[in-house]
Each structure stands twice: as C-alpha cells, then as structure tokens.
C-alpha positions in Angstrom: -12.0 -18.1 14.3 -10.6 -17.3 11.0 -11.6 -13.5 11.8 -9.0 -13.6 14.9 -5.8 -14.9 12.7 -6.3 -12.0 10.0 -6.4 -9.5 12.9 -3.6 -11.2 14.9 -1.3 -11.0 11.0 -2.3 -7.6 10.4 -1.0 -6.0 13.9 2.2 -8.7 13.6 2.8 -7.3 9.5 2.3 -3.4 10.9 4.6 -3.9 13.7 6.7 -5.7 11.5 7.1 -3.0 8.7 7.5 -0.5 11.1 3.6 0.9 9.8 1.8 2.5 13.2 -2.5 2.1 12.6 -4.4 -0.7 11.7 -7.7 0.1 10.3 -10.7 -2.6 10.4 -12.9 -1.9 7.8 -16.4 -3.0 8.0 -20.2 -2.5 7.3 -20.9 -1.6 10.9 -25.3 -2.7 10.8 -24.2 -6.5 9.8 -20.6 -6.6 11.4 -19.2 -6.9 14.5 -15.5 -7.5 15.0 -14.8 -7.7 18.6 -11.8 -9.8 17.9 -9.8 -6.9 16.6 -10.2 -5.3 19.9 -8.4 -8.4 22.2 -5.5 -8.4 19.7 -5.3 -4.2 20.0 -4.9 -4.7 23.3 -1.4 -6.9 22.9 0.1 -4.0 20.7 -0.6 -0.6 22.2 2.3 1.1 20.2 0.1 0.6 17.4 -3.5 2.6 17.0 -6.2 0.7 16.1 -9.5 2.3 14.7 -12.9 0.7 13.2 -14.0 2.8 10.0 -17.3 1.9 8.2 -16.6 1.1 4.9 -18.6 4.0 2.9 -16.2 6.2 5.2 -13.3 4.2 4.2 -13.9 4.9 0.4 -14.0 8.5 1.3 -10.5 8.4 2.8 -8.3 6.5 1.0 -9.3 8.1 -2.2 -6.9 11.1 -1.7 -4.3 8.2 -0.6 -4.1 6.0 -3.3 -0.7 7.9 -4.9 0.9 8.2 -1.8 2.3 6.0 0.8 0.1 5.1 3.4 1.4 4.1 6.7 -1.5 1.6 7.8 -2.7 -1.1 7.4 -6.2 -2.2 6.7 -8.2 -5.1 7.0 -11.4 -5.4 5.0 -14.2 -7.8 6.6 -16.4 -8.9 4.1 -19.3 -11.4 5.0 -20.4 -13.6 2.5 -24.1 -14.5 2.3 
C-alpha cells in the first residue's frame, strides 16, 4: 500500500533529522489512515498526531517563517 511506504519514510526522515512529530494531514469524512498508526507504533520517541486539513491551514500559517520541527504528510485522494 503505497499509503504505508510514505508513512514508514516520513517517521524514518523525522528520526533521521533529528525532527520529534509527524503530522498526518487529512480530510477526516473521506479518509482513513490507519496505516500511520502501525508505523507510530515502531517509533514511540516520536509523537504522531492526525490533524484535519482545514485545521492544518490554521496552524502552519503562523509557521511558515520559522523552523518547524515536524514533519507532515498530506493524504490527498484523487477521484
């Protein structure tokens, strides 16, 4: 599942460049992404959290001059 391989990157590139939260972003009445969750569990030094993307916009606005420590994975579905 290619959904599986981008999580399982994006927890190996955070612990990799020393980052400690990976964010999955995602529209949460279409999406489910219980993948992330198995591949959490492997790294628990790093936090993982599920954000809905409208939230998402509304954080990282703030962020986008400044150095962010996480990583984020966006899943987008395509009709």
């Amino acid at each position: 599942m290619v959904g599986g391989w981008v999580a399982e990157y994006a927890f190996h590139y955070a612990k990799a460049k020393g980052r400690d939260r990976v964010s999955a972003i995602h529209k949460a009445n279409i999406m489910q992404n219980k993948f992330c969750w198995e591949v959490a569990e492997k790294y628990p030094d790093i936090k993982y959290e599920k954000v809905i993307i409208d939230n998402c916009c509304m954080m990282v606005h703030p962020y986008l001059n400044k150095d962010i420590t996480r990583v984020i994975i966006f899943f987008i579905r395509s009709w």
